[in-house]
C-alpha angles and dihedrals in degrees: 000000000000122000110226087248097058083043099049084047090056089044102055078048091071118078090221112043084037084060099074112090129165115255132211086271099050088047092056093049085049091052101039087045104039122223106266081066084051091051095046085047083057095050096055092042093064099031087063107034114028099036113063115095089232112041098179080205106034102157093036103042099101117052115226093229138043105056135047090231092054085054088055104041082052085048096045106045092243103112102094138020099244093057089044083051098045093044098038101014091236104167124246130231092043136087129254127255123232087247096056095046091050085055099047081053094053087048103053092037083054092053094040090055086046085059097046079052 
């Protein structure tokens, strides 16, 4: 298993998950809100639409825009399950465990304080 250092490493490493970046208005949400919000939107994010075992819309379930977290999940390769599946090869068609979630979590709140740096 991969440490988020070594993930987020393969990762810059990729034109198009290297591509998200926060803007100025990601950055003031992240400011006005905190990050301890940002990591319990996450959490939901991800409790409700990357866990379940059937997504009808796995691939097109989390918007690219709208929300810091979107931007991470893109960035991170955590926004579907076929892209879970195809960066940390976490099966599909089966739910995630608490554990996984907690460290998709870890992962995208790790990307997002790379980019506040």
């Amino acid at each position: 298993m991969q440490s988020i250092e070594e993930a987020l490493e393969k990762l810059s490493k990729s034109n198009f998950r290297s591509s998200f970046k926060l803007d100025k208005n990601d950055l003031k949400y992240i400011n006005e809100k905190g990050l301890d919000t940002i990591r319990i939107h996450a959490a939901d994010f991800v409790r409700l639409r990357l866990s379940p075992a059937y997504i009808p819309n796995d691939g097109r379930q989390t918007p690219i825009k709208g929300h810091p977290v979107f931007k991470a999940q893109h960035g991170t390769a955590c926004c579907c399950r076929k892209c879970l599946k195809k960066w940390y090869n976490v099966p599909e068609n089966k739910m995630l465990t608490e554990i996984q979630q907690e460290k998709i979590v870890n992962l995208i709140m790790a990307w997002i304080n790379k980019q506040l740096n």
